[in-house]
N, CA, C and O of each residue as an XYZ file, in Angstrom:
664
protein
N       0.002    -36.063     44.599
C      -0.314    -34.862     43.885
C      -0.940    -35.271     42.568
O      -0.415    -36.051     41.772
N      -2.131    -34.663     42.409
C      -2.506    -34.907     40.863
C      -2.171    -34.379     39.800
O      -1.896    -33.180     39.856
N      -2.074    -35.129     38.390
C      -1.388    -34.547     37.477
C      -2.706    -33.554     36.784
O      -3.905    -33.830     36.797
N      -2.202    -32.628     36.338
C      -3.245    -31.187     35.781
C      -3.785    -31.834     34.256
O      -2.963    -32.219     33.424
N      -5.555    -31.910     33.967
C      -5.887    -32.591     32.891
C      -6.709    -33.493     33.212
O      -7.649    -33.769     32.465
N      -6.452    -34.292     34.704
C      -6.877    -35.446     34.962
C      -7.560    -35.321     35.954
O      -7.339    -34.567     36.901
N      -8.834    -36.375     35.749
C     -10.038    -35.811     37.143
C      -9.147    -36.572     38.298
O      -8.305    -37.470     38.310
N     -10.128    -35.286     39.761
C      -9.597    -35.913     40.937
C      -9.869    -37.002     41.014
O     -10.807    -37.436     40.345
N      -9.022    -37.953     41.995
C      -9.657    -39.399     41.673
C      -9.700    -40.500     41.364
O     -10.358    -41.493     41.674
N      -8.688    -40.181     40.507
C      -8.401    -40.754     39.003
C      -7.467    -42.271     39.321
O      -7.259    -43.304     38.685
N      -6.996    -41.640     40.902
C      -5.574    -42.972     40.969
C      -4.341    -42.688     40.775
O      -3.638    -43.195     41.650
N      -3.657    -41.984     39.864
C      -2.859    -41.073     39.506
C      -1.870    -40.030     40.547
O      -2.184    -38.924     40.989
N      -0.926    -40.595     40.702
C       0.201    -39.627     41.247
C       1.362    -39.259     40.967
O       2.102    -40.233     40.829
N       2.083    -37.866     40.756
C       3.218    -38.210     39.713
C       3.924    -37.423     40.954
O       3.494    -36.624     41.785
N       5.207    -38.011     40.706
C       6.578    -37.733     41.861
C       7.284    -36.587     41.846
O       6.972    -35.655     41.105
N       7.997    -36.560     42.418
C       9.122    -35.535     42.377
C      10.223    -36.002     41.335
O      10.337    -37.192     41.042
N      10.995    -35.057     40.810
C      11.938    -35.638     40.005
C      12.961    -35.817     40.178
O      13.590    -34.760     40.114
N      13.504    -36.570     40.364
C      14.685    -36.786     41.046
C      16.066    -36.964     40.060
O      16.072    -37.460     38.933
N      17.106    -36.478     40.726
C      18.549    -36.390     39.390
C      19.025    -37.386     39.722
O      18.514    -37.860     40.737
N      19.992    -38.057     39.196
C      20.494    -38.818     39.305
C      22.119    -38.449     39.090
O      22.598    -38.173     37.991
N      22.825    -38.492     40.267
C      24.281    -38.389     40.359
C      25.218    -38.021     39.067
O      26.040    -38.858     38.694
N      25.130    -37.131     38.581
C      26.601    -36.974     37.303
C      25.305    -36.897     35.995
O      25.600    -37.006     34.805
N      23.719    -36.671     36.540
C      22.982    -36.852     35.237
C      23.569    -35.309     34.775
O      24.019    -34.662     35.721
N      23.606    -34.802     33.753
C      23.647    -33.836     32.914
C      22.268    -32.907     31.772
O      22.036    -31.802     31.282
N      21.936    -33.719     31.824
C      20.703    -33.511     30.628
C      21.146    -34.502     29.206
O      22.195    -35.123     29.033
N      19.920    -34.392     28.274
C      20.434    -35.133     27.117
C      20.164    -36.531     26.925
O      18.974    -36.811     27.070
N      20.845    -37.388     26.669
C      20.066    -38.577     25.964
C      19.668    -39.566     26.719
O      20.101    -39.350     27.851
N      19.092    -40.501     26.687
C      17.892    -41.138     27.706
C      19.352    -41.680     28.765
O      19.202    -41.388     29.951
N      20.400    -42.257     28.490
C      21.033    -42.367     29.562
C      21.509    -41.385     30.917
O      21.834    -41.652     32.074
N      21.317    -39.635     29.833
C      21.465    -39.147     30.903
C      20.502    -38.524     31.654
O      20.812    -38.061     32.751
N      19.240    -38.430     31.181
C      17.997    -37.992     31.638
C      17.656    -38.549     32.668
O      18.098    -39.671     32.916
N      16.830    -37.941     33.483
C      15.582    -38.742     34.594
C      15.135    -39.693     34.130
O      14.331    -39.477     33.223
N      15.433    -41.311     34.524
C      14.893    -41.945     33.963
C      13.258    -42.264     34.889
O      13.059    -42.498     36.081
N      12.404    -42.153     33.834
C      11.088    -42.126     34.138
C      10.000    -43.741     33.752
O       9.923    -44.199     32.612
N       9.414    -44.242     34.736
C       8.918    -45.428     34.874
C       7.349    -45.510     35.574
O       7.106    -45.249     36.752
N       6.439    -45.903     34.630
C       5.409    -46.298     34.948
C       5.058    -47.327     35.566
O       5.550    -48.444     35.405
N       4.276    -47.066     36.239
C       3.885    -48.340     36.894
C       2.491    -48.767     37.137
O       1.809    -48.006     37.824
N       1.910    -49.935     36.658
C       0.664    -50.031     36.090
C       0.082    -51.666     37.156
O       0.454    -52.822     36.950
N      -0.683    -51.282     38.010
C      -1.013    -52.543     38.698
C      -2.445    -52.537     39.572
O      -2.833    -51.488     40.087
N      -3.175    -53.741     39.695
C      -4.299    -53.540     40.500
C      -4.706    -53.706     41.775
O      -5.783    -53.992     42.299
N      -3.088    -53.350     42.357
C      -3.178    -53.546     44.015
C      -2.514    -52.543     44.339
O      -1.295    -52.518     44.173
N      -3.611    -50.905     45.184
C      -2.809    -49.627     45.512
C      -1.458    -50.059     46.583
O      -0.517    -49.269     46.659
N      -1.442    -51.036     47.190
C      -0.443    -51.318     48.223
C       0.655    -51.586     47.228
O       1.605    -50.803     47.206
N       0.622    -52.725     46.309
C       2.062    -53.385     45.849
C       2.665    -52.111     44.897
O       3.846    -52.074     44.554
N       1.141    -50.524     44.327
C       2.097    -49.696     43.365
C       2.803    -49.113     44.294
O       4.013    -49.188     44.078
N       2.504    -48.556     45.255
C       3.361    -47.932     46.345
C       4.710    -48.964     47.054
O       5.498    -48.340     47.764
N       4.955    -50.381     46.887
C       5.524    -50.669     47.164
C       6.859    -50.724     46.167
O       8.050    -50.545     46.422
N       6.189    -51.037     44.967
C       7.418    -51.112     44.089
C       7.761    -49.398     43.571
O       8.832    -49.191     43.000
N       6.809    -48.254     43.808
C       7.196    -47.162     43.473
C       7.954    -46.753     44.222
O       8.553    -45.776     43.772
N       8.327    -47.131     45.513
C       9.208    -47.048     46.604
C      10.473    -47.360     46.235
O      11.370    -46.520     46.165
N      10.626    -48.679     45.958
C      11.531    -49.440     45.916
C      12.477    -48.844     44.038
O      13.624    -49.138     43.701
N      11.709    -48.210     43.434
C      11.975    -47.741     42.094
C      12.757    -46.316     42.371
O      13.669    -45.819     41.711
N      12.214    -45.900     43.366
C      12.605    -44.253     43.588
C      14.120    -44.368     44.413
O      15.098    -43.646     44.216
N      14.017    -45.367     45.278
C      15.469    -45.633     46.311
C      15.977    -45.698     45.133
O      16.296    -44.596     44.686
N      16.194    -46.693     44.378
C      17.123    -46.742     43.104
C      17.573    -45.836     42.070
O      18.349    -46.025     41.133
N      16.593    -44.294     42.621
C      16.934    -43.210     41.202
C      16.231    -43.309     40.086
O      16.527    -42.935     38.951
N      15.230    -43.865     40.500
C      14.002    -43.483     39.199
C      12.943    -43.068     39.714
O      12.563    -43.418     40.832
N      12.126    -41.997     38.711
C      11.415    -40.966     38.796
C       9.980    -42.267     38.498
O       9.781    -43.031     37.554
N       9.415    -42.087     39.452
C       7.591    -43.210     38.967
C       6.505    -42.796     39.469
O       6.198    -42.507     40.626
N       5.640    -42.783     37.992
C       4.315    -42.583     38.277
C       3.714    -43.429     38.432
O       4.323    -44.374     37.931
N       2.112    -44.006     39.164
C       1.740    -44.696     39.080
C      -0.110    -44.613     38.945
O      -0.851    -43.707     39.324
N      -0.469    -45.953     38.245
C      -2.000    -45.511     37.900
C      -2.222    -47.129     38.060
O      -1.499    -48.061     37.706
N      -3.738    -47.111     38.858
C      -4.282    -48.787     38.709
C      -4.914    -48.926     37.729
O      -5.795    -48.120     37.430
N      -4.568    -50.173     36.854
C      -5.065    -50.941     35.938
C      -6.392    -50.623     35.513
O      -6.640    -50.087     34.433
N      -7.547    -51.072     36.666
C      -8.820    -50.680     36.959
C      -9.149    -49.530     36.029
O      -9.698    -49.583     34.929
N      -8.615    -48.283     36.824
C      -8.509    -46.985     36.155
C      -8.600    -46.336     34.167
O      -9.169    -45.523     33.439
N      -7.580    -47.428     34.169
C      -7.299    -47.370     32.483
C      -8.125    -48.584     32.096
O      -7.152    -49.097     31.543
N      -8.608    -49.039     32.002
C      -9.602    -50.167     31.106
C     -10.909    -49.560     31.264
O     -11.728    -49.345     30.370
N     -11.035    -49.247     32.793
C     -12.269    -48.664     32.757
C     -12.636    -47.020     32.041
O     -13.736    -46.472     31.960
N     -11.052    -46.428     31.507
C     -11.154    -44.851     31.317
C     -11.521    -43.930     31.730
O     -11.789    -42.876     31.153
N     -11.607    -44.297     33.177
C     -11.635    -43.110     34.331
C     -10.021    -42.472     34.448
O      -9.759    -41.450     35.081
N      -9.061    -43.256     33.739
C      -7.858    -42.420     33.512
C      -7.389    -42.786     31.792
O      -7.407    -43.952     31.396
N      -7.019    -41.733     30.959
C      -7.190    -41.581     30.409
C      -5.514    -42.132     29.658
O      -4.500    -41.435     29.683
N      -5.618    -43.558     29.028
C      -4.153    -43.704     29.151
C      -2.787    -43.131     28.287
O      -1.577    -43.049     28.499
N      -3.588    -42.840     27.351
C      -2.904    -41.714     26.242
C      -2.333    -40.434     26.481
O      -1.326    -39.824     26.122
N      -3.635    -40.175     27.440
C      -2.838    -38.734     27.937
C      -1.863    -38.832     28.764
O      -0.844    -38.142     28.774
N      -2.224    -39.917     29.664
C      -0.621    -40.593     30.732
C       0.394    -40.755     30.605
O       1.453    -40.616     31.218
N      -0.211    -41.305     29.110
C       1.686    -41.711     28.626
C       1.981    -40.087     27.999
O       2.822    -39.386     28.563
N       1.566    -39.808     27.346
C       1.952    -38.329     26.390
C       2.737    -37.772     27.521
O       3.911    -37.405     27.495
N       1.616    -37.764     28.869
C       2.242    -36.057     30.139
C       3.421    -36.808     30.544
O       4.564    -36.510     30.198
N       3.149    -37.669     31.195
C       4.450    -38.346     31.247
C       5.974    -38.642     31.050
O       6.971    -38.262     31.665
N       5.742    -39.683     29.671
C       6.724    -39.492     28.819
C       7.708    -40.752     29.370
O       8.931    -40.641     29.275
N       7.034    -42.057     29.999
C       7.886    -43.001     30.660
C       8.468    -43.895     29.637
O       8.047    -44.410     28.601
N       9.569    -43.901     30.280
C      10.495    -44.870     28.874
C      10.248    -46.234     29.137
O      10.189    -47.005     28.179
N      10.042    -46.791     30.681
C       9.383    -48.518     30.798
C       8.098    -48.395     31.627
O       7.977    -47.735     32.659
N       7.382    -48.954     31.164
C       6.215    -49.546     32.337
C       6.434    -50.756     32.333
O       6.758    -51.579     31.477
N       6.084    -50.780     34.067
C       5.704    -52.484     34.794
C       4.331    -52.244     34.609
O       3.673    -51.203     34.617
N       3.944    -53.799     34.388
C       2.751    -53.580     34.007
C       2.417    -55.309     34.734
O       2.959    -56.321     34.290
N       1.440    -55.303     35.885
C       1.121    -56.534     36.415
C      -0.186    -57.609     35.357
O      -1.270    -57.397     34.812
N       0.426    -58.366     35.472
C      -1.030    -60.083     34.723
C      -1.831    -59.781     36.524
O      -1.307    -59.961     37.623
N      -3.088    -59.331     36.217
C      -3.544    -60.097     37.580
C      -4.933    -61.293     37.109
O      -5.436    -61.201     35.989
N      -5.221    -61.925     37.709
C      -6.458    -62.710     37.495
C      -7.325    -61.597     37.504
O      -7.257    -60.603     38.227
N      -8.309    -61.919     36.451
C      -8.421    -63.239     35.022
C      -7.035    -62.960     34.210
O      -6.885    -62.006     33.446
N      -6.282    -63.709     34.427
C      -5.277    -63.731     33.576
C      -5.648    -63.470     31.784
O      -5.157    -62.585     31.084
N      -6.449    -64.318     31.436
C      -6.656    -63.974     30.252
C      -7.017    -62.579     29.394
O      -6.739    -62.143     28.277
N      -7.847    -62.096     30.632
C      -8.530    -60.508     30.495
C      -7.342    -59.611     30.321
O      -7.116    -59.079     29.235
N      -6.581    -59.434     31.368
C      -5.369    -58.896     31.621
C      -4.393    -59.068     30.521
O      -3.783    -58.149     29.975
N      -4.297    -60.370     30.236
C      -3.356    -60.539     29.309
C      -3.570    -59.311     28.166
O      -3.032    -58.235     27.903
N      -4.521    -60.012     27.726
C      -5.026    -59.500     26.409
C      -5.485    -57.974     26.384
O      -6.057    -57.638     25.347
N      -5.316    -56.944     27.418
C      -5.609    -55.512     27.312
C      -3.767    -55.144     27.497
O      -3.268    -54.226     26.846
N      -3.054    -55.873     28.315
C      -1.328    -55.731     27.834
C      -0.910    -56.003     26.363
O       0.175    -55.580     25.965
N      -1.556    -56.542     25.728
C      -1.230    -56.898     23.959
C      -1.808    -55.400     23.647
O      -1.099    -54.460     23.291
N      -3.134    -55.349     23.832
C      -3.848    -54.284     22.886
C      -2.681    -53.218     23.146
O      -1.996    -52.790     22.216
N      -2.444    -52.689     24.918
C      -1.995    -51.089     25.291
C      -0.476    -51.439     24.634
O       0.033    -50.376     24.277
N       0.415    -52.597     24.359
C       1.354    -52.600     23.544
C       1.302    -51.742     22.225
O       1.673    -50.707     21.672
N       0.826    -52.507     22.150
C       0.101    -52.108     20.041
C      -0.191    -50.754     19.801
O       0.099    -50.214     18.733
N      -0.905    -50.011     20.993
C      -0.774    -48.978     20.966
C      -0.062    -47.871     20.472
O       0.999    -47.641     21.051
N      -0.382    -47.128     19.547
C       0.906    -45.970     19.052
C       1.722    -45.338     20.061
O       2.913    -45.649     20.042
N       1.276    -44.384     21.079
C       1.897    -43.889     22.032
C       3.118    -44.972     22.772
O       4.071    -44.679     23.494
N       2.667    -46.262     22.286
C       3.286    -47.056     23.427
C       4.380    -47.033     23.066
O       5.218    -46.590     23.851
N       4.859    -47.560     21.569
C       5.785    -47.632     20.445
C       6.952    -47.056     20.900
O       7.008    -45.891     21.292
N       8.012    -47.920     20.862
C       9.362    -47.423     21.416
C       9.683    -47.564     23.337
O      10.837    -47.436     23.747
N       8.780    -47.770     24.096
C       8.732    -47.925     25.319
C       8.983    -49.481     26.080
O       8.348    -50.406     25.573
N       9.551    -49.692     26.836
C      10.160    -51.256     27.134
C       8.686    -51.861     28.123
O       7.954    -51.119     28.779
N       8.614    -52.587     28.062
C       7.930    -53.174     29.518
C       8.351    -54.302     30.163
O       8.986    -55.157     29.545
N       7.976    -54.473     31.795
C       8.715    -54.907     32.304
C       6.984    -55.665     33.066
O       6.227    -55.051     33.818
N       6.818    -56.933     32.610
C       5.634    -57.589     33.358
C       5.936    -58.733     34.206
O       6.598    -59.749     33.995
N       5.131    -58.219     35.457
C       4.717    -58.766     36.588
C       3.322    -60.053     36.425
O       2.534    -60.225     35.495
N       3.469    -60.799     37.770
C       2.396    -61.367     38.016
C       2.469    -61.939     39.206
O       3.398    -61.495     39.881
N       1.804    -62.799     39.737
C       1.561    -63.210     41.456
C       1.512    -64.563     41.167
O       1.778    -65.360     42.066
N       1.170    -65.016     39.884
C       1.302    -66.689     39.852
C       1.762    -66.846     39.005
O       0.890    -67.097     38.172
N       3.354    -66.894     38.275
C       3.678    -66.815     37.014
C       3.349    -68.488     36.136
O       3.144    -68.600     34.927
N       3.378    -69.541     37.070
C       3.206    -70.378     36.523
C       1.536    -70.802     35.924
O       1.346    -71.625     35.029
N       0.437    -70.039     36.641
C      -0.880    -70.056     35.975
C      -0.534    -68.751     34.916
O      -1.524    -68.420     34.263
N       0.345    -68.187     34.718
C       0.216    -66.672     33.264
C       0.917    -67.865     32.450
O       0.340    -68.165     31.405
N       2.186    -68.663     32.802
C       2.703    -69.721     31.329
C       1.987    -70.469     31.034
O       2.033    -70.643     29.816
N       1.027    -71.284     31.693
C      -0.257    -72.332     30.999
C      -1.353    -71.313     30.198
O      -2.222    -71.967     29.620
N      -1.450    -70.243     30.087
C      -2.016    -69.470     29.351
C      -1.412    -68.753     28.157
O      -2.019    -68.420     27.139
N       0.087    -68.532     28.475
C       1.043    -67.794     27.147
C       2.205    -68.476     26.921
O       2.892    -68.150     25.953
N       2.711    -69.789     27.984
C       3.777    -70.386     27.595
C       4.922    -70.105     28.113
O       4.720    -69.168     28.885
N       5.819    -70.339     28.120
C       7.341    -69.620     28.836
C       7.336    -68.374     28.690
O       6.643    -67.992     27.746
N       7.958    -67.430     29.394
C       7.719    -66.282     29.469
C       9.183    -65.834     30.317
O      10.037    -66.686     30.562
N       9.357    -64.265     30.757
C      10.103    -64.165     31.583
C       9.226    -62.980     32.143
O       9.501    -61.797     31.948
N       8.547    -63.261     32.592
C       7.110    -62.014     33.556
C       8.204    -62.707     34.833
O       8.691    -63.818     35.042
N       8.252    -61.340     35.513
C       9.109    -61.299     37.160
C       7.593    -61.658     37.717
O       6.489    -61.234     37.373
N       8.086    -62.827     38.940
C       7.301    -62.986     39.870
C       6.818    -62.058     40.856
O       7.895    -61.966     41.446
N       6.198    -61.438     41.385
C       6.213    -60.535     42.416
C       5.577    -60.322     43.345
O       4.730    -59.437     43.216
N       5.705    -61.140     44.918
C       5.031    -61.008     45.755
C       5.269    -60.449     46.894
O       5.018    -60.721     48.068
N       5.919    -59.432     46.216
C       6.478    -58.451     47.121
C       7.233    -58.654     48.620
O       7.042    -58.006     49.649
N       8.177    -59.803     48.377
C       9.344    -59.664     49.061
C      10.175    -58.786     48.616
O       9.938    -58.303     47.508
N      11.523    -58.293     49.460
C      12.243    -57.926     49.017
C      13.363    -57.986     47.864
O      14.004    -57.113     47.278
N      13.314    -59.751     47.771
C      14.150    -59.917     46.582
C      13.046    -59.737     45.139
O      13.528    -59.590     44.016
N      11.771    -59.769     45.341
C      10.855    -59.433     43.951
C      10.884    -58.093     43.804
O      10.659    -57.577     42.710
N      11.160    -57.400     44.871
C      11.002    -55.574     44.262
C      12.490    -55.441     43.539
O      12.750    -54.671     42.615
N      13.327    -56.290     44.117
C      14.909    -55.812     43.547
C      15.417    -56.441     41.881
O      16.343    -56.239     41.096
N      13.881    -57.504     41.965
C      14.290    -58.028     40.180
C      13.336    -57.380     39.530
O      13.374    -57.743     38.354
N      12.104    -56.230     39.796
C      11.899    -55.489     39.332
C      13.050    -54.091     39.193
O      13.525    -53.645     38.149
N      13.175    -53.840     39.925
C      14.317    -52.636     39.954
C      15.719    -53.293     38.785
O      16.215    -52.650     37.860
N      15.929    -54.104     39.025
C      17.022    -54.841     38.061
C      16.538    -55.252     36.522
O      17.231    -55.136     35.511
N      15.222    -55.745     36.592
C      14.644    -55.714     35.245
C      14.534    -54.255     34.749
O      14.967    -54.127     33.604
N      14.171    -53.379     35.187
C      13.558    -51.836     34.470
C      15.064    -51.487     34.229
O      15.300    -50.832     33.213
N      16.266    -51.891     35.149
C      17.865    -51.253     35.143
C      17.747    -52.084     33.392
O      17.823    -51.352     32.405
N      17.587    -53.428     33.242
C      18.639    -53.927     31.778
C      17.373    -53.304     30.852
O      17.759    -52.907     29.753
N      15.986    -53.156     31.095
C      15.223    -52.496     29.974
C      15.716    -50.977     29.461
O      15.839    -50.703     28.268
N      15.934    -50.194     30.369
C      17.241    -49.087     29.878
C      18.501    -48.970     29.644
O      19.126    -47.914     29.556
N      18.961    -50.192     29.525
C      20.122    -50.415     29.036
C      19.952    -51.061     27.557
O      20.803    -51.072     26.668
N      18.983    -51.457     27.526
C      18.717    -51.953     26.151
C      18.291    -50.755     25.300
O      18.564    -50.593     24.111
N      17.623    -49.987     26.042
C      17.097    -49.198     24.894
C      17.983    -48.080     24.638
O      17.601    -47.377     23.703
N      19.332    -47.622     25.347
C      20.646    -46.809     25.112
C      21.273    -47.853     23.652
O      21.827    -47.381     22.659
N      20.986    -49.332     23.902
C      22.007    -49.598     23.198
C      21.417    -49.245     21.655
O      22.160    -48.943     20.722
N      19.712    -49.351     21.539
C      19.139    -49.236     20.751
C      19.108    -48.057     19.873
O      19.034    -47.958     18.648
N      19.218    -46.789     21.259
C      19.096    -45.895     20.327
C      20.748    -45.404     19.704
O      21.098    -44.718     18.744
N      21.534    -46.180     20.844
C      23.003    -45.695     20.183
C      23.248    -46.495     18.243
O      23.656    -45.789     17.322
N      23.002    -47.525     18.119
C      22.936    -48.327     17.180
C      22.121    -47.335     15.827
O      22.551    -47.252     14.676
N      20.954    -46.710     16.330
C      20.367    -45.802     15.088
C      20.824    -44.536     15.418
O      20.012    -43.668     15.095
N      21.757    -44.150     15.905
C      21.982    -42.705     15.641
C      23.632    -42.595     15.220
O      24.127    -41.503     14.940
C-alpha cells in the first residue's frame, strides 16, 4: 500500500499496525514499536520486514536507490512515519554507501533515532571504517534473528535513555 504524499512507485510500503500484547498506549516502551528499513535488495527488505513483523514490530520499508536518488523523499519518510530504529544496509561501493549513512545520520529529522547497520561483507566495510559492530546479513535465519535482536537492545536503550531524562 502506498503511503499518501508519495509518488506511485516510489518503493515505499507501510504495514499494518500491529499491538503488541499488554501494549497500552504511551511511552515508546509501550507504543507500536515502529522500524525502518532501508536496503538495496527488494528481496532481503521483504525478508527482514518479515522476520521484524513475526517479532511485533510495525516496518516500513524503502530502497536505498530511492532516497539518494530522491525519487523518495527521505524527510518526509521519516516525519510520516515516525520510526524509532532504522536498519540501514553498507552495500558496495562501500565507500559511497558509507558516507550517505554519515550524512542521513547528521540529519535533523534523524536525531534521536537508533540504527541498526547491516552489510553482506562485514569484513570489506572494517578495512574501510575499522571495527565496527554492523550485523552480518546474508539472510540466513540466524542473520534475520540478530537483526530482530539488535533493533530488540536498540529499544531498550533508548527506554533507558529516555527514562534517565525524564
Amino acid at each position: 500500500m502506498a503511503s499518501r504524499g508519495l509518488p506511485p512507485g516510489s518503493g515505499l510500503r507501510s504495514l499494518q499496525m500491529r499491538e503488541r500484547p499488554g501494549a497500552k498506549g504511551g511511552g515508546l516502551e509501550e507504543k507500536s514499536r515502529i522500524i525502518a528499513i532501508f536496503n538495496t535488495n527488494p528481496e532481503v527488505l521483504e525478508l527482514v520486514r518479515d522476520s521484524l513483523q513475526q517479532a511485533g514490530y510495525q516496518a516500513v520499508i524503502a530502497h536505498i536507490d530511492d532516497l539518494k536518488r530522491g525519487r523518495l523523499d527521505m524527510i518526509q519518510f521519516v516525519e510520516e512515519h515516525k520510526p524509532d530504529v532504522i536498519v540501514y544496509d553498507v552495500a558496495p561501493p562501500y565507500d559511497t554507501n558509507w558516507t550517505f549513512l554519515r550524512l542521513m545520520r547528521n540529519s535533523k529529522v534523524m536525531q534521536g533515532r537508533a540504527f541498526v547497520v547491516t552489510t553482506t561483507n562485514k569484513r570489506a566495510l572494517e578495512e574501510l571504517i575499522g571495527p565496527n559492530d554492523v550485523v552480518e546479513l546474508l539472510c540466513k535465519p540466524y542473520d534475520l534473528q540478530q537483526i530482530v535482536d539488535a533493533c530488540t537492545a536498540a529499544f531498550e536503550k533508548q527506554i533507558k535513555a529516555k527514562t534517565k531524562t525524564a
